[in-house]
C-alpha positions in Angstrom: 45.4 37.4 5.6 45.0 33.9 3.7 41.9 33.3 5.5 40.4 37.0 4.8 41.3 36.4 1.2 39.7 32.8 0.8 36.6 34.2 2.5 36.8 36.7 -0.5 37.1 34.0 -3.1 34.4 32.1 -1.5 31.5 34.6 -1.3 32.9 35.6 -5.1 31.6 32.1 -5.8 28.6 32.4 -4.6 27.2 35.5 -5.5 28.0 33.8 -9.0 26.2 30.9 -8.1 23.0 33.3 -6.8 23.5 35.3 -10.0 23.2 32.4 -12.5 20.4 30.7 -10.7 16.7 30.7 -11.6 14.4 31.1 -8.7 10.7 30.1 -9.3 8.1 32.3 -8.6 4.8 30.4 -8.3 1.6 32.2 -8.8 -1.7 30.3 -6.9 -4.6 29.4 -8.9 -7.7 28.4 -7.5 -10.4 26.8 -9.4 -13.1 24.1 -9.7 -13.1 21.1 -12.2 -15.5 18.4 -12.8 -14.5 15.0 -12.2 -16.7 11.8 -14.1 -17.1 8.9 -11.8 -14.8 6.0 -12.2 -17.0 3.5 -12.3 -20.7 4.0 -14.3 -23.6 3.2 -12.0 -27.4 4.0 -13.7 -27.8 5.2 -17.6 -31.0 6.8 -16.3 -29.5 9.1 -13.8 -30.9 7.6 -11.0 -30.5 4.7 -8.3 -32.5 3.4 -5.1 -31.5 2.9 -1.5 -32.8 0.4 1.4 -31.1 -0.3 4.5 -31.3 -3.1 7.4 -30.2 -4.3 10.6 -28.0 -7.4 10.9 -29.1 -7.6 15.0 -32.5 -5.8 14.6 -34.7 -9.3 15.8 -31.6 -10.3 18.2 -31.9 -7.1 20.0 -35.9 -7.3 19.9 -36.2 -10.7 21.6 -33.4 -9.5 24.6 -35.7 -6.7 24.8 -38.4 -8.8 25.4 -36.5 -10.3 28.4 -35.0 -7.7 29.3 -38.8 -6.2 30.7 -39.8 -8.8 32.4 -36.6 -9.0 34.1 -37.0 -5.2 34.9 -40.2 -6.2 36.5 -38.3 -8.2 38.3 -36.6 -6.0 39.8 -38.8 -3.3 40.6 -40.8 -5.2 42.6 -37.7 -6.3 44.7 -37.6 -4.9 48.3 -35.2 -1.4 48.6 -33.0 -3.9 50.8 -32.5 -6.5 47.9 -31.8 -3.9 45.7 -29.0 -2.3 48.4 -27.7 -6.0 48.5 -27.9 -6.5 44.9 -26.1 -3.5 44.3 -23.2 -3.9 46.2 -22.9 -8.0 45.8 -23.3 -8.4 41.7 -22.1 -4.3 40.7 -21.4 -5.1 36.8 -25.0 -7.3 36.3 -27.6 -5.0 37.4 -30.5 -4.9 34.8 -31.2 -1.1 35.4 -27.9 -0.7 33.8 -28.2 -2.8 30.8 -27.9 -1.4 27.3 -28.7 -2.8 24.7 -28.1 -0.8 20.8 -29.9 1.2 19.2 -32.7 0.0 16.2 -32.8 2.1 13.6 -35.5 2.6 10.8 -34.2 2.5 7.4 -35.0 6.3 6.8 -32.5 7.2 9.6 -29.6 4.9 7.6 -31.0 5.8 4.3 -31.7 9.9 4.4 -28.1 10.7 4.5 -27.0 9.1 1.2 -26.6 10.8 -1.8 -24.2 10.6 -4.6 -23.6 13.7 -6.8 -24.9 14.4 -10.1 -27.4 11.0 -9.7 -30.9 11.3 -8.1 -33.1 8.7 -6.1 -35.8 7.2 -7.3 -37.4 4.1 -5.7 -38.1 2.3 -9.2 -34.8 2.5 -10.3 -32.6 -0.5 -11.6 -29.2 0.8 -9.9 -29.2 0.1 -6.1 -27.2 0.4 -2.8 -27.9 -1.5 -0.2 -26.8 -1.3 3.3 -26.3 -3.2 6.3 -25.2 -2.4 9.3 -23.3 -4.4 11.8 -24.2 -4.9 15.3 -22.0 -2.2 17.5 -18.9 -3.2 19.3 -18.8 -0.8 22.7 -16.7 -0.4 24.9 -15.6 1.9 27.8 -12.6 3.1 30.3 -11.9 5.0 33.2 -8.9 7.5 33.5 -7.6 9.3 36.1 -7.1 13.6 35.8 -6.2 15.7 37.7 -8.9 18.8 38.9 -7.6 21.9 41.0 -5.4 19.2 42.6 -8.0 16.5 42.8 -7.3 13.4 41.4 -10.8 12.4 40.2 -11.5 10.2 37.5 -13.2 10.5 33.9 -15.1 7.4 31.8 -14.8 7.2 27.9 -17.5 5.4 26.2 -16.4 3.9 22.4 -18.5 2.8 19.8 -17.4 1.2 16.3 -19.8 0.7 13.9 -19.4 -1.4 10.7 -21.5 -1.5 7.6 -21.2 -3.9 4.7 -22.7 -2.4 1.3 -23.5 -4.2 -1.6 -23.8 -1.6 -5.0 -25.4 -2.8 -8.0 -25.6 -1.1 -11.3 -28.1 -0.7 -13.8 -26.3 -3.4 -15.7 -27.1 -5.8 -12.7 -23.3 -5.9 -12.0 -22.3 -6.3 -8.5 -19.7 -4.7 -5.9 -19.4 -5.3 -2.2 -17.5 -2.4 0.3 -17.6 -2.2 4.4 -16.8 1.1 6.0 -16.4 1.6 9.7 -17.2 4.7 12.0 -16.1 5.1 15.3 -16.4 7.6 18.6 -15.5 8.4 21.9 -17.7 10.4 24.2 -16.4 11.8 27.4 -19.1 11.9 30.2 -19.2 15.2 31.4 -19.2 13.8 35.1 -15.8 13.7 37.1 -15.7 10.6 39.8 -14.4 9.5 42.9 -11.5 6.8 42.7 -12.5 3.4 44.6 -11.2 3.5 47.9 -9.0 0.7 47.5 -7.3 -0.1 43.8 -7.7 2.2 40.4 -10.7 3.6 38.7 -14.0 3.5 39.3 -16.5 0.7 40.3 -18.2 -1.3 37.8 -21.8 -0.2 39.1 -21.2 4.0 38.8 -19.3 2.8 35.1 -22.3 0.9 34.1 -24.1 3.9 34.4 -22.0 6.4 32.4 -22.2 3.1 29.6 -26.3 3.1 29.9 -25.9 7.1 29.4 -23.6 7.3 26.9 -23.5 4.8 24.7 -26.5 5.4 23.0 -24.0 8.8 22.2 -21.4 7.7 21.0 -23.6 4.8 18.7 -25.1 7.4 17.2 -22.0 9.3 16.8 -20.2 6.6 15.5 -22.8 5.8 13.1 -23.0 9.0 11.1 -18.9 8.5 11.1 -19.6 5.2 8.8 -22.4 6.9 7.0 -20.1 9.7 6.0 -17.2 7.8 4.8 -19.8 5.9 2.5 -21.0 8.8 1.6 -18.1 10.5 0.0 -17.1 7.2 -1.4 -20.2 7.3 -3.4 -19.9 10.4 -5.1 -16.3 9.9 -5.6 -16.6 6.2 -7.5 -20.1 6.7 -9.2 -21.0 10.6 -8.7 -20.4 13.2 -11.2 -18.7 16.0 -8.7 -17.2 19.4 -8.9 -14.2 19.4 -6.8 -12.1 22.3 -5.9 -8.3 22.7 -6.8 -5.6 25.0 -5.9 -2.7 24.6 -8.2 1.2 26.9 -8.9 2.1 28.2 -12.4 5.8 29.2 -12.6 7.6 32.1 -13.4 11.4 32.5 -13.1 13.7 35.3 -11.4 17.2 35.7 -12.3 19.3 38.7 -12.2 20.3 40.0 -15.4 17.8 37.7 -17.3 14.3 38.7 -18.9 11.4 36.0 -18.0 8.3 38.7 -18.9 7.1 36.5 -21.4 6.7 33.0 -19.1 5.5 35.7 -16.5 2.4 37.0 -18.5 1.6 33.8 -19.8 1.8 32.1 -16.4 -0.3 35.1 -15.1 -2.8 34.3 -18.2 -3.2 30.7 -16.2 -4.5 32.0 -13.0 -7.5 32.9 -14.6 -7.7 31.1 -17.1 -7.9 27.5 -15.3 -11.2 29.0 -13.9 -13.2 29.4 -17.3 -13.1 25.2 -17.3 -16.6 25.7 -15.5 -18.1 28.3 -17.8 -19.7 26.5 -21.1 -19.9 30.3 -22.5 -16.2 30.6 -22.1 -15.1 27.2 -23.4 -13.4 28.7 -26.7 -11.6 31.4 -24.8 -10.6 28.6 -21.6 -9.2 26.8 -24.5 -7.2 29.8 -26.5 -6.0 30.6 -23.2 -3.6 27.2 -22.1 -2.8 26.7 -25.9 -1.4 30.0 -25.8 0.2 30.0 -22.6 1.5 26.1 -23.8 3.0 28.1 -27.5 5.1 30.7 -25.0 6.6 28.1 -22.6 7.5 26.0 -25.1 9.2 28.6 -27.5 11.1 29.3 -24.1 12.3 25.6 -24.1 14.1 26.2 -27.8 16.6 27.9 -25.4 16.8 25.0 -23.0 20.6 23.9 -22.5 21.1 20.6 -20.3 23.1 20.5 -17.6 24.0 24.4 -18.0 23.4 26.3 -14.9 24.3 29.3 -16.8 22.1 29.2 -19.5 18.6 31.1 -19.6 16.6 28.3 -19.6 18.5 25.9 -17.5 17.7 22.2 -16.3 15.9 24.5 -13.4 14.0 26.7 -15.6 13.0 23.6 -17.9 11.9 22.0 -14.6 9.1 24.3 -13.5 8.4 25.1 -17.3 7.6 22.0 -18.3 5.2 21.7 -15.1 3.3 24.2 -16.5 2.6 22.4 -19.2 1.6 19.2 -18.4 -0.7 21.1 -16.2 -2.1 23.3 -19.1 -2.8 19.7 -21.1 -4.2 17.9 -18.1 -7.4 20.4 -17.7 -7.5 20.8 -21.6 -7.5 16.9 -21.4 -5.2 16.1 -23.4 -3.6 13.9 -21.1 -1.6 12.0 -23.8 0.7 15.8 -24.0 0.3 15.8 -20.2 2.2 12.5 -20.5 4.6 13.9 -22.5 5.5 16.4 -20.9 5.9 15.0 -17.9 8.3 12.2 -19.1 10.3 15.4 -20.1 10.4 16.7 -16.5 11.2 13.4 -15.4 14.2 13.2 -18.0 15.1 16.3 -16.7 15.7 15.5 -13.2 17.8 12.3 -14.5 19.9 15.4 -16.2 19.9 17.0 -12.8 21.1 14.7 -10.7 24.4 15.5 -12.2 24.4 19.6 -12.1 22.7 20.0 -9.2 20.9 23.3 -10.8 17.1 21.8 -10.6 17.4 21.3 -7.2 19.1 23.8 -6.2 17.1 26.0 -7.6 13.9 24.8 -6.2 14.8 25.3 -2.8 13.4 28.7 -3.1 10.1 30.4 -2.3 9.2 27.0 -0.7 8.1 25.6 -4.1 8.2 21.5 -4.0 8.3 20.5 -7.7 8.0 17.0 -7.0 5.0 16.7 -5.2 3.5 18.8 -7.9 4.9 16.6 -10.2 3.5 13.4 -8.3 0.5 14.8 -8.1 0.0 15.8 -11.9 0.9 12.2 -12.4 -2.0 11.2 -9.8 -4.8 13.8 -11.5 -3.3 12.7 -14.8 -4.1 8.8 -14.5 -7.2 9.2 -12.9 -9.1 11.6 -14.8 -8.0 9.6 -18.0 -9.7 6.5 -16.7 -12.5 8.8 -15.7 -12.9 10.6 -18.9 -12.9 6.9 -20.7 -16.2 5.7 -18.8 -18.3 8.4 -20.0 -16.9 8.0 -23.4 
C-alpha cells in the first residue's frame, strides 16, 4: 500500500510540474535576405579574370618526347612489344599520361561573383593559377555473384592558388583544392599469384581515367572558389529558414505572443520587397512592442509564473531575431545578452531547460546562430557604409 500511495504522490508531482510548464511552439519562417560582401572589391561594379597553368610548358616539352618516343615504339616488331610488355609492365609509353592543358576560357567561364559583372578593362582582378595535378590510383578487391574480381580507383587533387586584387590595388592571396575518384566501370581478374591487379592492365585504367577524374576534380576547386567569391566580395541573396515562438501552458493565455509570432512568418519575407519596406518594418516593431510587454510579467527563477525563465527564453529569441533583419543589431545584442543572463538564472531552476525539451526546439543553436548572423552582417553592413 505504501508503494501504491508514493506512486500517487509522485505522478501528483508531475502533472504539477507538466501543468506549470511552458512548452514552445515554434512556427517556420522561410525567407530570403541580402547579404553585402565582407570585403569591398570594385567601386565600378565590375572586375576581370585571367587564368594560367603552372606546368603548361613542362607538360609541352614531355609531350614533345613523348611522340618521338611513341614512334618508337610503333615501329618495334609485335614480338618486342610482347617482350616489352611482359618484362617492363609499369613503363610502357602507350600508357603514359600526362595532364591535361587547359585554355584560360575553360578555368575562367565558370567564375562569377554575385551582384559584380566582368569586364576586361576593369581595375579589380582575380587571377588564377592552377597547380599541376597530383594522381593517383588503387586496386580493390569485390566480390561479383561470388567472384572475387577486382575494381581500380583513379584520384585526382587539383590545387589552385588565387591572387584577388581590388580596385584600390590592394592585394589578397587564397588556394582551394578539388579532388575526385572515378571508378572504372571494368571489373578485373586478380594476378595469379599475390593481390590486385598487374601494373600494365592498371596503367591502362590510369591512361583512361585520369583525364576523368582531372577534370572532375577540377570543376571541384573551381566551385569552391566560386562560392568563396560571392560570399567575401559578392552582393548575394541567400535563403533562410528561421522559428518564432509561441508558448503552451494549461490554464494560461499566450494569444497575444501567438498572433504576433504568427505576424513574423510573413512578415520576415517583405525584407525583399522595396514596396513593402514600411509595412516589413511596422510589422517586427510591432511584433518586438507585444513580446516585450509580455516580459513586464517575467519572474526569474519562477517556474510558476506566466512568463517564466522558459518563456523569457524563447521570447527574447524572437526578438533579437526581429532586430537582426531590421538591423538594428546593437538591440539584437541586447537582447541576446538578456537570453544569455537568463540561462545563468536557469541553471539554478531548471525551468528553461526543461521546458525546451519539447517539440524538438534547440534554443541554443538558435541562439548561437543569431549570434553568428548577428556579427557578421554588422561587419557586412559597415563596408557598404
Amino acid at each position: 500500500m505504501k508503494l501504491k500511495f508514493h506512486l500517487f504522490l509522485c505522478l501528483i508531482f508531475i502533472s504539477g510540474l507538466f501543468a506549470n510548464a511552458q512548452r514552445p511552439v515554434p512556427f517556420k519562417s522561410e525567407f530570403t535576405y541580402f547579404q553585402p560582401p565582407s570585403n569591398f572589391l570594385s567601386e565600378s561594379g565590375t572586375f576581370s579574370v585571367n587564368a594560367s597553368l603552372v606546368y603548361e610548358e613542362e607538360v609541352k616539352e614531355q609531350l614533345v618526347l613523348y611522340e618521338a618516343e611513341m614512334e618508337e615504339w610503333k615501329a618495334l616488331p609485335a614480338k618486342e612489344k610482347l617482350k616489352r610488355r611482359a618484362i617492363d609492365k609499369g613503363n610502357l609509353p602507350e600508357n603514359k599520361y600526362f595532364p591535361t592543358i587547359h585554355g584560360e576560357e575553360r578555368i575562367t567561364r565558370g567564375i562569377q561573383i554575385e551582384g559584380l559583372e566582368i569586364s576586361d578593362d576593369a581595375a579589380a582582378n582575380v587571377t588564377i593559377t592552377v597547380n599541376k595535378p597530383i594522381t593517383s590510383s588503387s586496386a580493390r578487391k569485390v566480390d561479383i555473384n561470388g567472384n572475387k574480381l577486382w575494381k581500380i580507383d583513379v584520384n585526382t587533387n587539383i590545387s589552385i592558388d588565387i591572387v584577388i586584387t581590388d580596385d584600390k590595388g590592394l592585394k589578397e592571396a587564397f588556394s582551394f583544392d578539388g579532388s575526385h575518384t572515378e571508378t572504372d566501370a571494368e571489373n578485373f581478374e586478380g594476378k595469379l599469384a599475390g593481390r590486385g591487379v598487374n601494373a600494365n592492365t592498371q596503367q591502362k585504367v590510369e591512361k583512361r581515367q585520369f583525364p576523368n577524374a582531372e577534370r572532375k576534380a577540377l570543376d571541384n576547386a573551381l566551385s569552391n572558389l566560386g562560392l568563396f567569391l560571392s560570399n567575401r566580395y559578392g552582393f548575394m541573396n541567400k535563403s533562410m529558414t528561421t522559428q518564432i515562438y509561441t508558448l503552451r501552458a494549461k490554464k494560461k493565455n499566450y494569444d497575444a505572443i501567438t498572433l504576433a509570432a504568427r505576424s513574423l512568418v510573413g512578415g520576415y519575407g517583405l525584407q525583399m520587397q522595396p514596396e513593402n519596406a514600411e509595412k516589413f518594418e511596422g510589422t517586427l516593431l510591432k511584433a518586438i512592442d507585444v513580446f516585450n510587454a509580455e516580459l513586464e510579467e517575467y519572474i526569474p527563477m519562477n517556474k510558476k509564473a506566466r512568463i517564466s525563465d522558459a518563456a523569457a527564453t524563447f521570447l527574447y529569441l524572437n526578438i533579437a531575431e526581429a532586430y537582426l533583419w531590421l538591423q538594428d543589431f546593437g538591440k539584437c545584442k541586447q537582447a541576446l545578452a538578456e537570453y544569455a543572463n537568463i540561462q545563468v538564472l536557469s541553471e539554478k531552476s531548471g525551468s528553461s531547460n526543461f521546458a525546451a525539451n519539447f517539440n524538438g526546439t534547440d534554443y541554443q543553436a538558435h541562439s548561437n546562430r543569431l549570434n553568428g548572423l548577428q556579427a557578421d552582417l554588422e561587419m557586412r553592413y559597415s563596408q557598404i557604409k
